[in-house]
C-alpha positions as a Markdown table, in Angstrom:
| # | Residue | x | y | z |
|---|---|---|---|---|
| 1 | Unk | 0.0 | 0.0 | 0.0 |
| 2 | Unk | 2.9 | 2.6 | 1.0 |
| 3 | Unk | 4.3 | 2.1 | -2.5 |
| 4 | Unk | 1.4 | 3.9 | -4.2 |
| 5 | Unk | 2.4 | 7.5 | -3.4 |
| 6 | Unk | 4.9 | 7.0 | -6.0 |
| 7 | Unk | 2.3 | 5.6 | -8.6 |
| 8 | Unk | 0.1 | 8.8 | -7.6 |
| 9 | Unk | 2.8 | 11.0 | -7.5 |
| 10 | Unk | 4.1 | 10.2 | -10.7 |
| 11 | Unk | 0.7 | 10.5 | -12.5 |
| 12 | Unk | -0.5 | 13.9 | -11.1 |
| 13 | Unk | 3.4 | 14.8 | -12.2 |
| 14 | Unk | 2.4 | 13.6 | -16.1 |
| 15 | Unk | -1.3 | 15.0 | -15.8 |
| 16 | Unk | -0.3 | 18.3 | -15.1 |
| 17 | Unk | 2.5 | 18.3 | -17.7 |
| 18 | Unk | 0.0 | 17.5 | -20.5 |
| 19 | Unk | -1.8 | 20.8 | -19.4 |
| 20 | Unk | 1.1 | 22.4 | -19.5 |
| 21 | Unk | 1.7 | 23.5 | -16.1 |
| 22 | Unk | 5.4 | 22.7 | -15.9 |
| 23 | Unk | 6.3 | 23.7 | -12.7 |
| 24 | Unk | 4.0 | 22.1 | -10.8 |
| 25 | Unk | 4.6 | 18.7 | -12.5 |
| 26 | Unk | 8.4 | 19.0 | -12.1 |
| 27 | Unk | 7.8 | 19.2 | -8.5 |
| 28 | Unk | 5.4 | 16.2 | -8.4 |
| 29 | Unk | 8.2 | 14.2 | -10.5 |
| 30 | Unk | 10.7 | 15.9 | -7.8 |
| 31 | Unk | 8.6 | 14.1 | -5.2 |
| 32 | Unk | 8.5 | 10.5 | -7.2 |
| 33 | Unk | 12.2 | 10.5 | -7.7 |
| 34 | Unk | 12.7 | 11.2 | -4.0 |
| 35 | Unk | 10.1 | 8.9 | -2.6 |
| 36 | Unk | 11.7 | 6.0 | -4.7 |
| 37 | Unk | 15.5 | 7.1 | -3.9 |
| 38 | Unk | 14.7 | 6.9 | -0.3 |
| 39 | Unk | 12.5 | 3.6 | -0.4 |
| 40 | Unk | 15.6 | 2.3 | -2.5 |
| 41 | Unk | 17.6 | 2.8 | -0.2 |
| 42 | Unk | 16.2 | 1.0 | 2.6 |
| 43 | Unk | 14.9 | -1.7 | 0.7 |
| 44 | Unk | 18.5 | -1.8 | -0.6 |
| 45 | Unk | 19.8 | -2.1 | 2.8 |
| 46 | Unk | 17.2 | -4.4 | 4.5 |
| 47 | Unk | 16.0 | -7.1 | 2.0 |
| 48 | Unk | 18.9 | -7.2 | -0.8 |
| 49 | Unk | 21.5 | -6.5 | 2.2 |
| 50 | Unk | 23.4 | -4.0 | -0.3 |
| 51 | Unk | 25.2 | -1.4 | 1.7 |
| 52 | Unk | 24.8 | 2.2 | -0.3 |
């Protein structure tokens, strides 16, 4: 469930960059990017015992 933010995140990001409001959707992608760098990296060092 915690791993839909992303999904959400991600889709408002490419809504509002087809109408055109770039800012906004560069911060929603902004978001995405750092929601799945920081789930990366403890997913990273938990389950695949990879230390970053």
């Amino acid at each position: 469930m915690y791993m839909f933010l992303p999904f959400l995140t991600a889709f408002l990001g490419l809504l509002l960059a087809w109408f055109e409001k770039r800012f906004a959707a560069l911060i929603l992608l902004a978001i995405t990017v750092g929601i799945l760098m920081y789930w990366f990296h403890f997913h990273a060092t938990d389950a695949l015992n990879i230390s970053l």
